[in-house]
C-alpha positions as CSV (number, residue, x, y, z in Angstrom):
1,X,-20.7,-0.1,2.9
2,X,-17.4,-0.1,1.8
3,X,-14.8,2.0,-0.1
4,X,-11.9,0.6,-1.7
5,X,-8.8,1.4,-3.9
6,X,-6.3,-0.7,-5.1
7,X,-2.4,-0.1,-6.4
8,X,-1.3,-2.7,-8.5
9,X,2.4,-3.5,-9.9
10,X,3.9,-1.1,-7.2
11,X,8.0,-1.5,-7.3
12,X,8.4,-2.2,-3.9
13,X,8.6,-5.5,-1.9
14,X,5.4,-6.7,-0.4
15,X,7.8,-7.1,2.6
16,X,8.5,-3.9,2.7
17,X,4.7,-2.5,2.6
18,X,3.2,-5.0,4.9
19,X,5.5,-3.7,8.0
20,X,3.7,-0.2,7.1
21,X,0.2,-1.5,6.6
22,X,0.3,-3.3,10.1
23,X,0.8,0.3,11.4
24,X,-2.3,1.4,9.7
25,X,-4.6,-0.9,10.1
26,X,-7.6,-0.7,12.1
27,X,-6.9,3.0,12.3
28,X,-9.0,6.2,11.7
29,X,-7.8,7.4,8.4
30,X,-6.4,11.0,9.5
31,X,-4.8,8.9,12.0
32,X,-3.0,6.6,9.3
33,X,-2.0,9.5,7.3
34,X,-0.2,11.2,10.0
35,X,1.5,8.0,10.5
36,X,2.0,7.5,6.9
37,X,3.2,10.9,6.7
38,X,6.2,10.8,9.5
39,X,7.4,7.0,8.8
40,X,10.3,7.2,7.3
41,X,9.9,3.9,4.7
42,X,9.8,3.7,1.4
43,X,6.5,2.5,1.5
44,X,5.2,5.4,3.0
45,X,4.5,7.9,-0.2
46,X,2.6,5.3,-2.5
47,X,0.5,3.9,0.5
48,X,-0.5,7.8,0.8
49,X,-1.5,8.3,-2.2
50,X,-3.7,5.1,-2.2
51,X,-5.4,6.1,1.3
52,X,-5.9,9.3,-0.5
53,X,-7.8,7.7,-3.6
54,X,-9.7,5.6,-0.6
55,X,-10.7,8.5,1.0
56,X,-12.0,9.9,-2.9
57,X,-13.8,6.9,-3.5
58,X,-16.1,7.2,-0.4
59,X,-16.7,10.4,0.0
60,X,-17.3,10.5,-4.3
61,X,-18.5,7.2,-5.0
62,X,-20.2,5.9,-1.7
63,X,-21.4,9.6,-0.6
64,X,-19.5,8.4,3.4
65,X,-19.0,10.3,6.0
66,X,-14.8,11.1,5.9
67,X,-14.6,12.0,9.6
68,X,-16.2,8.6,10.6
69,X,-13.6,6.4,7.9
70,X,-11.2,4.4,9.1
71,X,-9.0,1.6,7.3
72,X,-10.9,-2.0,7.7
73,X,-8.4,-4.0,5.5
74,X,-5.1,-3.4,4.3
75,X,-3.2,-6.3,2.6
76,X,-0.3,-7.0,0.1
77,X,0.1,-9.5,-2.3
78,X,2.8,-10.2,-4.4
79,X,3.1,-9.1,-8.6
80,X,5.2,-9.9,-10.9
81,X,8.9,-10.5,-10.7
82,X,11.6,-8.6,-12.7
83,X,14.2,-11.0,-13.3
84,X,17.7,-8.8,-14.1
85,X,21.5,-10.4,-14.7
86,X,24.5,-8.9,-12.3
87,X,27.2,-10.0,-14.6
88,X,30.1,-11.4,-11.4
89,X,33.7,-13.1,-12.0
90,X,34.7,-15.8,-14.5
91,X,32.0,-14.6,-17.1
92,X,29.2,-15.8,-14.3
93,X,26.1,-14.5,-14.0
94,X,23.6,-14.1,-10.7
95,X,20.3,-13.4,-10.8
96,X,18.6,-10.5,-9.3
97,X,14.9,-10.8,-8.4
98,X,13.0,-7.0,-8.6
99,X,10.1,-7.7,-6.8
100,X,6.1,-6.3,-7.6
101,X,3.8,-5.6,-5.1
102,X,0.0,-5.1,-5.1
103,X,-1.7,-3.0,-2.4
104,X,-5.4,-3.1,-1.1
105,X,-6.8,-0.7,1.0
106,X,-10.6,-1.0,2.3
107,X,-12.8,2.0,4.1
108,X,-15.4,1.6,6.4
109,X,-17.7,4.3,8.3
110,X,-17.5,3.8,11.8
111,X,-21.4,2.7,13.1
């Protein structure tokens, strides 16, 4: 049995999140929020919210135990990409990438 919850088009980097996810994973989920909760990262406030809607999901959905949960999978995959113009010298223009990330989080009860 599983619980999962999924953010999707997220305007961050999936660089960025997956240095936050490896800090979560395989972790207890009150453990991962506290960690989620004192990282200073960007990151940090949406992957909160998702472990949140997780934590929702099997306790609503899958009737789990939310002691026992802790985070089985965690993985980022890249969206979208914004492309934007940064007009530079000479009537040039460079390209600026605004990257799209989506997040998936996975519960499991601990046996």
């Amino acid at each position: 049995m599983e619980a999962r919850a999924e953010l999707k088009y997220a305007r961050i980097s999936p660089r960025k999140v997956k240095i936050v996810l490896d800090l979560i994973r395989n972790k207890p989920c009150d453990y991962a929020m506290a960690v989620l909760k004192h990282t200073p990262k960007a990151a940090c406030e949406d992957l909160q919210k998702l472990l949140k809607s997780a934590m929702a999901n099997a306790e609503n959905n899958h009737n789990m135990d939310v002691s026992r949960l802790y985070v089985a999978e965690c993985f980022v995959s890249q969206g979208p990409i914004l492309k934007r113009i940064r007009p530079r010298a000479q009537g040039r223009a460079y390209r600026i990438d605004k990257k799209t990330s989506h997040v998936t989080l996975v519960l499991k009860e601990k046996e």
